[in-house]
C-alpha positions in Angstrom: -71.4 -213.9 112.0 -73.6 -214.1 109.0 -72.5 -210.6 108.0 -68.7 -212.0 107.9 -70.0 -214.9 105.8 -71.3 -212.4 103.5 -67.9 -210.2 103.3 -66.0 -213.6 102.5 -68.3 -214.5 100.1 -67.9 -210.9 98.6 -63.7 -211.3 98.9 -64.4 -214.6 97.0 -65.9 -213.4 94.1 -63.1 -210.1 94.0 -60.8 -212.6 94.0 -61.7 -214.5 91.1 -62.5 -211.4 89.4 -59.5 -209.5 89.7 -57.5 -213.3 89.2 -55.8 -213.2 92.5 -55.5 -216.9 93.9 -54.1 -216.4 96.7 -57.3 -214.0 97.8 -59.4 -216.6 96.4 -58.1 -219.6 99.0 -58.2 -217.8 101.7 -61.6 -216.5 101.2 -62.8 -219.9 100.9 -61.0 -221.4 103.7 -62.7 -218.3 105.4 -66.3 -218.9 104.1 -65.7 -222.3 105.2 -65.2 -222.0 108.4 -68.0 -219.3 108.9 -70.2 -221.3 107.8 -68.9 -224.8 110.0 -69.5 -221.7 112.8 -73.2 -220.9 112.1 -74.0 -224.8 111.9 -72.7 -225.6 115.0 -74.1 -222.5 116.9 -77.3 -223.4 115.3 -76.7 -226.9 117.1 -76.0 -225.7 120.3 -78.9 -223.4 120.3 -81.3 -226.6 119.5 -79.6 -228.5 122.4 -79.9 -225.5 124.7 -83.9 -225.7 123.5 -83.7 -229.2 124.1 -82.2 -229.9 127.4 -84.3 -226.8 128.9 -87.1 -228.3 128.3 -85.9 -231.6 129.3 -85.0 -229.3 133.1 -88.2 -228.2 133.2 -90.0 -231.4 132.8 -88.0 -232.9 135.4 -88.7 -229.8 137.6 -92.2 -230.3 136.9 -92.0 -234.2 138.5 -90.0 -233.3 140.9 -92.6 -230.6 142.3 -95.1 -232.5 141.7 -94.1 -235.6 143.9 
């Protein structure tokens, strides 16, 4: 994913260098949504991290009782 982001970063700036607009937009709507991507993968990885430990707490009560 991250490599993708790169490759539209690198279609951006070819874009603007070689003056093609229509190249440019779509890179950035591209690099736009790879980027919404990686931010909300990176938040459902720190909710998997939370809510495992919030299953093993309540494992640990529950075999504890």
């Amino acid at each position: 994913m991250l490599i993708a982001t790169v490759l539209g970063l690198v279609a951006l700036i070819a874009g603007l260098a070689l003056g093609w607009p229509v190249l440019v937009l779509l890179s950035i709507i591209f690099t736009v949504v790879q980027m919404v991507m990686l931010a909300a993968k990176t938040a459902v990885e720190r909710n998997d991290v939370k809510m495992s430990a919030k299953l093993a707490a309540k494992e640990a009560r529950r075999r504890g009782m």
